[in-house]
N, C-alpha and C positions, 0 to 999 in steps of 0.2 A: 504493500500500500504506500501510498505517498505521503511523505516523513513531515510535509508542509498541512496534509487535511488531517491527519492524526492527532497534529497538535494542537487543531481547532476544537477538535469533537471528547478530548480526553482533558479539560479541564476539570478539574470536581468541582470546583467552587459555582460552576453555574450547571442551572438546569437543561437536561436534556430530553429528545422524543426520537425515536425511531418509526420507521416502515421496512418491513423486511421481507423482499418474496424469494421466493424459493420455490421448484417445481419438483416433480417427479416424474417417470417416463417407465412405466411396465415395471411400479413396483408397491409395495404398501408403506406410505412413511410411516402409519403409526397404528401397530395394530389393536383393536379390541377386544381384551380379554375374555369380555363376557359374551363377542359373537362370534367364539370361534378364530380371534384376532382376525376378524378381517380389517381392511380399513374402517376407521372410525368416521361415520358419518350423520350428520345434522338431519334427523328423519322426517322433519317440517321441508326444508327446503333442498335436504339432497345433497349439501356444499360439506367436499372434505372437512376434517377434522384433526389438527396434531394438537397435542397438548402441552400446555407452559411447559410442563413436566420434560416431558421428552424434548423440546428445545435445548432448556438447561442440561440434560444428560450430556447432547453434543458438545456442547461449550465446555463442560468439563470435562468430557471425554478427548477433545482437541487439546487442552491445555495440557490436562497430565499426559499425554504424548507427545506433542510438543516440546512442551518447555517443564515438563514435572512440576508442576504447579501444584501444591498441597489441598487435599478435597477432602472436608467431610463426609460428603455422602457420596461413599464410596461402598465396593463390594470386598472389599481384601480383610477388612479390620475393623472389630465389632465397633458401632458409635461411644459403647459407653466406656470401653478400653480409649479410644482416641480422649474420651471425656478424660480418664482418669489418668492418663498420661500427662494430659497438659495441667490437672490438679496438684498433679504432685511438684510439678516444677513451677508453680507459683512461690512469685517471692513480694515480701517475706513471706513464709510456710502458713497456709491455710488453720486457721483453730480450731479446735475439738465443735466445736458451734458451729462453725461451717461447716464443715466437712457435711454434720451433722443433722444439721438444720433444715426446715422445709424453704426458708428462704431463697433469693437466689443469690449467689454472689455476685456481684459487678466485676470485680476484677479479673472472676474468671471469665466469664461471658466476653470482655475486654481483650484478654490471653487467647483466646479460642478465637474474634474474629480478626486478629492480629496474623494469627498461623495458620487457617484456612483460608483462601482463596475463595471459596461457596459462600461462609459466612457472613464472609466482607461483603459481597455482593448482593447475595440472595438473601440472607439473613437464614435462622433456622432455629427451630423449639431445640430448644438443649437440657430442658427436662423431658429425660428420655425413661421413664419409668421407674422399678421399686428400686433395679439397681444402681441408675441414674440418683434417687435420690440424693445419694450419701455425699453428691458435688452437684446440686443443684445451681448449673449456669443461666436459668431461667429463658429466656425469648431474644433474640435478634432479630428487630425490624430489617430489612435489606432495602439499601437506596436504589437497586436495580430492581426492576421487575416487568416481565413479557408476560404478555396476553396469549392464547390459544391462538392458533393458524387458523386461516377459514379460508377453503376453493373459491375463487373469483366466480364459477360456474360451477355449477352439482356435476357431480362425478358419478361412472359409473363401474362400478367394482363388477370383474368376473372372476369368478370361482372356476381355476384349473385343476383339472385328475393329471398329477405328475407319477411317475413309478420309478424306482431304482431295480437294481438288478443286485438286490442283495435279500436274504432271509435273515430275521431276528430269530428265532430259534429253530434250533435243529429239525426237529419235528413236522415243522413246516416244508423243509423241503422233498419229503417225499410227493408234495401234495401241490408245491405249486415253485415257479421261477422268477416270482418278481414280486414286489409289494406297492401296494397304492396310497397315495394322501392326494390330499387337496390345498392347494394353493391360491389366496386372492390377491389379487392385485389390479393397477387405476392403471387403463392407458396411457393418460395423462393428468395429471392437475395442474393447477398454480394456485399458491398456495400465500396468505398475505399474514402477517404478523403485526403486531405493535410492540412499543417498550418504552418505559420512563426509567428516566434517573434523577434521584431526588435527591439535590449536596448538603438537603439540610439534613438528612436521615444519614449521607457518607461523609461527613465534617469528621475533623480529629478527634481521635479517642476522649482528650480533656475537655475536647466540646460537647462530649454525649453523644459523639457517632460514631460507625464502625473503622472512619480512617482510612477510606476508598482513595488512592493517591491517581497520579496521570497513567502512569505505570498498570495499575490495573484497568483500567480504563482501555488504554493502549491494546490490554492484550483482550479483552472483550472484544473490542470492534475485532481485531485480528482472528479471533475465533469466528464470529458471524460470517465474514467474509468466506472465510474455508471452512465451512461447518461441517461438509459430508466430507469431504477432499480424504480424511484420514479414517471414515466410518461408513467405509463401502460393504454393500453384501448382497446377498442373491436376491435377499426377500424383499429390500428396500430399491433393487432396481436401478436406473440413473435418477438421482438427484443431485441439484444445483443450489447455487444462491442466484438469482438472476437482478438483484436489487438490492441496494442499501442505504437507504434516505435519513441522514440524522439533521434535527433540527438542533441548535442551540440558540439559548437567547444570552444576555448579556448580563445576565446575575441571577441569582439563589430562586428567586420567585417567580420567573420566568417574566415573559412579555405579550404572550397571544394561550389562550386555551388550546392544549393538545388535539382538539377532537376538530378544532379549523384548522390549524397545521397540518391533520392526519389527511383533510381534502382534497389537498394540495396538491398528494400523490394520489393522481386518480389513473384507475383502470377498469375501463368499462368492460363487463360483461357482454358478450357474445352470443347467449342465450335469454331467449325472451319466451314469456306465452305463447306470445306471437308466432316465435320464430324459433323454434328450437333447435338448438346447437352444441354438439359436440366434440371442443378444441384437442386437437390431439401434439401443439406445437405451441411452444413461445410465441414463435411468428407471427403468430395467428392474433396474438394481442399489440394493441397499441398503449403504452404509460406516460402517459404526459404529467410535467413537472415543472414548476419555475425552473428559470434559471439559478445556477449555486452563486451562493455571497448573497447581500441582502435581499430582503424580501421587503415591494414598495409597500404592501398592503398591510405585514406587520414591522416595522420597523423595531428594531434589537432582537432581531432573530436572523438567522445565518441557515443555510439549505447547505449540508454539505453532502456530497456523493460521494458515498467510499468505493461502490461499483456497481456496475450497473450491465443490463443483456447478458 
């Protein structure tokens, strides 16, 4: 990315908004547990579905490959071990009453979004249960936060009969030479996101915030940008970042409401009552956008492209 718009979009001390598209091409970004993991979809209106959830997995999932970026909510090591690791190496040494107590400590809560990377950003309950009590970190608000993806257009999922040429148990092969499952996956989507960042929630520890610097900042955008690039696979198909729209304005409270900023990047749908349609390509969309640097309509807001098509 270019080391001049980086250093616009990574300030902490002022308010930030994104737009983020992203597509897919023969595959499931994000499946539903509860329908058999197919694609996740909006049953009023048919328009894909990824969740906050699974966004941030990617971001962390880039960083700690990446750059080994420290994650709490990770799958290696239990939460309440990572808790009690960073308890113990609080200084000075925690007291019999912390340790103890149903309260939550500050300073560990402080320590933990200091060493986590997720923390700092996303914030995260750090009272994690009976065995969590006994170092009660209490809540971390997160100055970062993304909204659910939602299809420009309703998608439409097909359910594939794939087969390997392998037998699970023995027994079976007297009786047959192959095995069956089923596969869903979206010919195509595109796929639209939002996100805020708020400098009064990431101000310095001593101010009562988690301490978000440019630095992290830096490597957020840098993760958005290459989100699948490192988290490729059969089931998820080709996906892209095909867009990345951050607003900033000129200090902590911002200058225009995110939800007229959010308009600003408009991409019309293709599919009407009318008309119904089936995008199966980027191409096939138009996204229109001010131009980057000011904006005449909100003045102290700034349109920067990190990348775009």
């Amino acid at each position: 990315m270019n080391t001049e718009k980086t250093a616009q979009v990574s300030n902490p001390d002022v308010r930030h908004e994104f737009v983020l598209l992203f597509d897919v091409t023969n595959g499931n970004p994000n499946g539903d547990p509860d329908a058999a993991n197919s694609p996740r979809i909006d049953p009023q209106t048919l328009k894909g579905l990824v969740t906050d959830v699974a966004i941030k997995r990617k971001i962390r999932d880039y960083l700690q490959l990446a750059h080994q970026v420290p994650m709490f909510i990770q799958s290696k090591v239990a939460l309440n071990e990572l808790k009690e690791e960073k308890a113990l190496k609080v200084q000075p040494p925690l007291s019999k009453e912390e340790k103890e107590g149903k309260k939550a400590i500050p300073r560990l809560r402080d320590d933990m979004a200091q060493g986590f990377y997720d923390i700092r950003m996303f914030g995260a309950v750090l009272a994690t249960g009976e065995a969590g009590a006994k170092y009660n970190a209490g809540q971390v608000r997160g100055p970062m936060q993304v909204t659910f993806a939602s299809s420009i257009d309703a998608v439409f999922p097909i359910d594939l009969t794939i087969t390997r040429v392998a037998i699970t148990r023995k027994e079976d092969a007297l009786r047959k030479d192959t095995e069956m499952a089923r596969k869903s996956i979206l010919p195509y989507g595109l796929y639209r996101a939002h996100g805020f960042f708020n400098p009064l929630l990431g101000k310095a520890r001593e101010e009562g915030g988690t301490g978000v610097t440019s630095g992290d900042l830096q490597l957020f955008w840098e993760a958005l940008v290459n989100l699948f690039d490192l988290d490729r696979s059969a089931s998820r198909g080709e996906m892209a970042v095909r867009g990345l729209y951050v607003f900033s304005h000129e200090n902590a409270l911002g200058k225009a409401p995110a939800h007229k900023l959010f308009k600003l990047v408009d991409i019309p749908a293709l599919s009407t009552p009318e008309k119904p349609a089936s995008p199966r390509s980027f191409e096939e969309y138009t996204v229109s956008r001010p131009p980057e640097g000011a904006l005449a309509e909100f003045p102290g807001v700034t349109l920067t492209v990190l990348t775009e098509g």
